[in-house]
C-alpha positions in Angstrom: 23.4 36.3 -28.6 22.7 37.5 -25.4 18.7 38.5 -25.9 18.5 34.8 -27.9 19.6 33.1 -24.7 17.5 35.7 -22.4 14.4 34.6 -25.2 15.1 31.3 -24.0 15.9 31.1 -21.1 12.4 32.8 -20.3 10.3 30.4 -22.6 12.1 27.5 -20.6 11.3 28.6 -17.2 7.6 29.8 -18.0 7.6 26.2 -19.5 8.8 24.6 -16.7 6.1 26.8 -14.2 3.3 25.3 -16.6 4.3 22.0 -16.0 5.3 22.5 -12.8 1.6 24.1 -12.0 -0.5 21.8 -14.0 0.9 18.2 -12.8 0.7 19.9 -9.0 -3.4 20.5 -9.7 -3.5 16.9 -11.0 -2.4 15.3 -7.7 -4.2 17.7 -5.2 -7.0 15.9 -7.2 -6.1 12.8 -6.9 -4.2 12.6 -2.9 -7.4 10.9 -1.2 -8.3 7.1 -1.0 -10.9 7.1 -3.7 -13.1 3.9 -5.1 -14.3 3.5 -8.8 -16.4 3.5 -10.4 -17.8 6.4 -8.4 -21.3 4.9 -8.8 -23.3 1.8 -10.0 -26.9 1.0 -10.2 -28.5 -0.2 -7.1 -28.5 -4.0 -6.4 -26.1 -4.0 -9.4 -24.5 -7.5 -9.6 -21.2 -9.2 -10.4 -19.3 -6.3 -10.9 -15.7 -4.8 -9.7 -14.9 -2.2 -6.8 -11.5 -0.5 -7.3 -9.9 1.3 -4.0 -7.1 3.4 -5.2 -4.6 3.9 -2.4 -2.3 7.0 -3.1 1.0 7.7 -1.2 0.9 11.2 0.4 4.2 10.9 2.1 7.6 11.7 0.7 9.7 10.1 3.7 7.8 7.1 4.5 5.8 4.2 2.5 2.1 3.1 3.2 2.3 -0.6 4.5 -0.9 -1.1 5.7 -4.5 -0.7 3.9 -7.4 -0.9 5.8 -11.2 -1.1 4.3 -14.3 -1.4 6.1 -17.3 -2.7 3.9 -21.0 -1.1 5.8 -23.0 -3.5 7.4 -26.0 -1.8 7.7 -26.2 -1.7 3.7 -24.4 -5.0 3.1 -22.1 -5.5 -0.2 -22.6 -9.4 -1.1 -20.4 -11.9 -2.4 -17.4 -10.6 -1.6 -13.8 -11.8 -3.6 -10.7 -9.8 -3.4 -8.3 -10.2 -6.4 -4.8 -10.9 -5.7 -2.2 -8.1 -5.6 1.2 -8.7 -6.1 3.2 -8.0 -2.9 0.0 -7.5 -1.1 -1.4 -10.4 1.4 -5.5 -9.8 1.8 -7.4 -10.8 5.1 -10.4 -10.4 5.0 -13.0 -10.5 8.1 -16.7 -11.3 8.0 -19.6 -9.7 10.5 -23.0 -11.7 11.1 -26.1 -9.7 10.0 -28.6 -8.2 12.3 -31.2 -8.4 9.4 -30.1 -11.0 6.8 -30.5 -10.9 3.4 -32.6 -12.8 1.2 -31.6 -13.5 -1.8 -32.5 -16.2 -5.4 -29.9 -18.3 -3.8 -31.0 -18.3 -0.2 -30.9 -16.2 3.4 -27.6 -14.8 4.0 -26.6 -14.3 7.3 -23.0 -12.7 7.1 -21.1 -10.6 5.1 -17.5 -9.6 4.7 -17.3 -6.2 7.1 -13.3 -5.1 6.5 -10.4 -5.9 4.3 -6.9 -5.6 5.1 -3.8 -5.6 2.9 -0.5 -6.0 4.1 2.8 -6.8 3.3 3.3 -4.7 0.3 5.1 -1.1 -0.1 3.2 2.2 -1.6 6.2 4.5 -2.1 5.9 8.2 -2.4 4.5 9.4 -5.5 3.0 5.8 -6.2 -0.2 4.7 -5.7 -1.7 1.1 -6.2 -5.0 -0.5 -7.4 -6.9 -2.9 -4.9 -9.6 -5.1 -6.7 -13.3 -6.6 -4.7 -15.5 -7.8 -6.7 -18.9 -8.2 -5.5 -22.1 -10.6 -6.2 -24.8 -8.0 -4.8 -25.0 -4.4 -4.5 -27.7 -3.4 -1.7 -30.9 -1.5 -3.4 -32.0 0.2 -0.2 -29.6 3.4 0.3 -28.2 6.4 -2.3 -24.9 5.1 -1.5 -22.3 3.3 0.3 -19.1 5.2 2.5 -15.7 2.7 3.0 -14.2 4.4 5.4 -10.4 3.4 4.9 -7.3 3.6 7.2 -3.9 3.9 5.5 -0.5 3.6 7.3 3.0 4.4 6.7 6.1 2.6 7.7 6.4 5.8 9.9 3.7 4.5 12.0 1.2 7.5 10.6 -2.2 6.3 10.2 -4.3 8.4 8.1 -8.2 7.8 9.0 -10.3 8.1 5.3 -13.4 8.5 7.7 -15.4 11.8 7.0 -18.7 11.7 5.2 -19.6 15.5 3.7 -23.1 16.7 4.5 -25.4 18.5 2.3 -24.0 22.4 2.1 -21.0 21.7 3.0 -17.3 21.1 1.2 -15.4 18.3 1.3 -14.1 16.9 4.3 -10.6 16.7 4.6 -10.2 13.5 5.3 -12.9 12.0 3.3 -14.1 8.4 3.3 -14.4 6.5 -0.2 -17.9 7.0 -1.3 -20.2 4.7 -3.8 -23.2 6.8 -5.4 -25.9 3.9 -6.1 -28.2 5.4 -8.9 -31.8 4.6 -10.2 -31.9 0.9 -11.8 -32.4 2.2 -15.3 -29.1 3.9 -15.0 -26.5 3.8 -18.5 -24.8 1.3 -17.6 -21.6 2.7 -19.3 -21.8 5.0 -16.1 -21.0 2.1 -14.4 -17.8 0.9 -15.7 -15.2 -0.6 -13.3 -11.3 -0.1 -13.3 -10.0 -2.6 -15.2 -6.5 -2.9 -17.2 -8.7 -3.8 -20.3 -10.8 -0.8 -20.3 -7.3 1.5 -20.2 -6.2 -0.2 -23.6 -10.0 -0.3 -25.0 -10.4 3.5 -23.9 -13.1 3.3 -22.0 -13.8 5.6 -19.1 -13.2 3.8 -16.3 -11.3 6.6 -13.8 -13.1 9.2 -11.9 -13.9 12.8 -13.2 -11.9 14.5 -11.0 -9.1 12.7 -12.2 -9.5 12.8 -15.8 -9.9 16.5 -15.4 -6.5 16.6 -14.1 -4.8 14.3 -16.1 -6.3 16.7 -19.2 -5.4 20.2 -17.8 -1.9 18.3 -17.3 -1.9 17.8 -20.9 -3.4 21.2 -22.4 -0.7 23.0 -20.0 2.3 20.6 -21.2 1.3 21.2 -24.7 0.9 25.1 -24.0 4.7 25.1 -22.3 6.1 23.1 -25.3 4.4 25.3 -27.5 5.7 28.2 -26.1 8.9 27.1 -26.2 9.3 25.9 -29.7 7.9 29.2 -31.0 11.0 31.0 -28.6 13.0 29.2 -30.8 12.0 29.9 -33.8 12.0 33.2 -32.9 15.8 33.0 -32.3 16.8 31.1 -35.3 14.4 33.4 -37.6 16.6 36.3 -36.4 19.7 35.0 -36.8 18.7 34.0 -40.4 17.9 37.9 -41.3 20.7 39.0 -39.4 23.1 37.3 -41.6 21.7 38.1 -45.1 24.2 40.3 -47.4 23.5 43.8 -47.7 
C-alpha cells in the first residue's frame, strides 16, 4: 500500500508541476495590452480593432484604460462599441494634412480613447471594441500606445516601440502590421464572439501557442496520472490471485 500511494502521490505532483508550468507560459504570453487582429491590409475598411486589456496585478484592479489612436497615420471613422460597466470618451485631434477621401476632405480624427468606470480584476482581462471606416495606406503599421491604471493609482505606460535587432520592449505599445493590399484576407480577421463559436482564428499567435502548450501539457499530466493508476490497481489485481 505504501509504494501505491508513493506511485501516486508522485504522478499527482508531476501532474500538478505540468499544469502548473504550462498555464504560467500561457500568461507570460499573454500579460501585455495587445490589439487584434495583429495585422490588416492597408487602407482596409469597415473593419474591427480589438484592445485586450489584461490585469497584471494581484492586489489591485485596472480602472482606467487609456488609448491613443496616431495622428500622423490617421485611423478613420472611428466608433467604439459599448462595454458593459465601461463608459468610453473619446477625444478628436484636427489634422495637419487632411485626408481625402470618396466622401470628402476630412479634417479631424479621433486621437485617444478612454474607458472608465469599469473593474479589470486580477487574473481577468477584458475586450475593448473600435471599429474603424479607413485604415491609412501610407505606413507598415500603426503603434497605440496605451496607459492602464489600477485602483492602486499604478499606471502602467504600454509605450515602447521595438527596433529592428532588438527584443521586445518591456513595456510594449499595441502594434497594427498593415500588409500589402492583396493580402488573404482571412489574415485579417477581427475578434469577434462569432468567430470563437465559428472557429475561426481570430486571437493572436502568441496566444494560441499558449493556450495549445496549455493543453498538450494538461493532457500529458492527466495522462500520466491515469497510467499511475492503473499501474496500482494492475498490481493489486496480481497480488491477490490464488496460488
Amino acid at each position: 500500500m505504501s509504494t501505491a500511494r508513493t506511485t501516486l502521490r508522485r504522478a499527482g505532483a508531476a501532474t500538478t508541476l505540468a499544469a502548473v508550468g504550462v498555464l504560467a507560459a500561457a500568461g507570460v504570453a499573454s500579460a501585455h495590452v495587445t490589439v487584434h487582429p495583429e495585422s490588416y491590409a492597408k487602407g482596409a475598411t469597415d473593419g474591427v480593432l480589438t484592445f485586450r486589456v489584461p490585469n497584471e496585478e494581484d492586489t489591485a484592479s485596472t480602472t482606467k484604460v487609456q488609448v491613443y489612436l496616431p495622428i500622423d497615420h490617421p485611423v478613420l471613422g472611428v466608433l467604439v462599441s459599448p462595454r458593459d460597466g465601461w463608459t468610453a470618451k473619446v477625444t478628436t485631434t484636427k489634422l495637419k494634412t487632411p485626408v481625402k477621401t470618396d466622401d470628402g476632405t476630412i479634417t479631424d480624427a479621433v486621437s485617444e480613447i478612454t474607458w472608465t468606470g469599469g473593474r479589470i480584476g486580477a487574473g481577468q482581462f477584458e475586450d475593448f471594441d473600435v471599429a474603424f471606416g479607413q485604415l491609412p495606406d501610407d505606413t507598415g503599421q500603426l503603434a497605440f500606445k496605451t496607459l492602464q491604471t489600477y485602483s492602486d493609482g499604478k499606471t502602467v505606460r504600454w509605450i515602447e516601440q521595438a527596433t529592428a535587432g532588438e527584443d521586445e520592449p518591456e513595456n510594449p505599445a499595441p502594434v497594427l502590421k498593415l500588409t500589402a493590399k492583396d493580402t488573404d484576407p482571412a489574415d485579417s480577421v477581427p475578434v469577434t464572439a462569432k468567430n470563437a463559436v465559428s472557429g475561426t482564428p481570430s486571437a493572436s499567435s502568441s496566444d494560441s501557442t499558449a493556450r495549445g502548450i496549455g493543453v498538450a501539457g494538461l493532457v500529458v499530466g492527466v495522462l500520466g496520472l491515469g497510467a499511475a493508476v492503473f499501474a496500482v490497481l494492475r498490481g493489486r489485481s496480481v497480488g491477490s490471485r490464488p496460488e
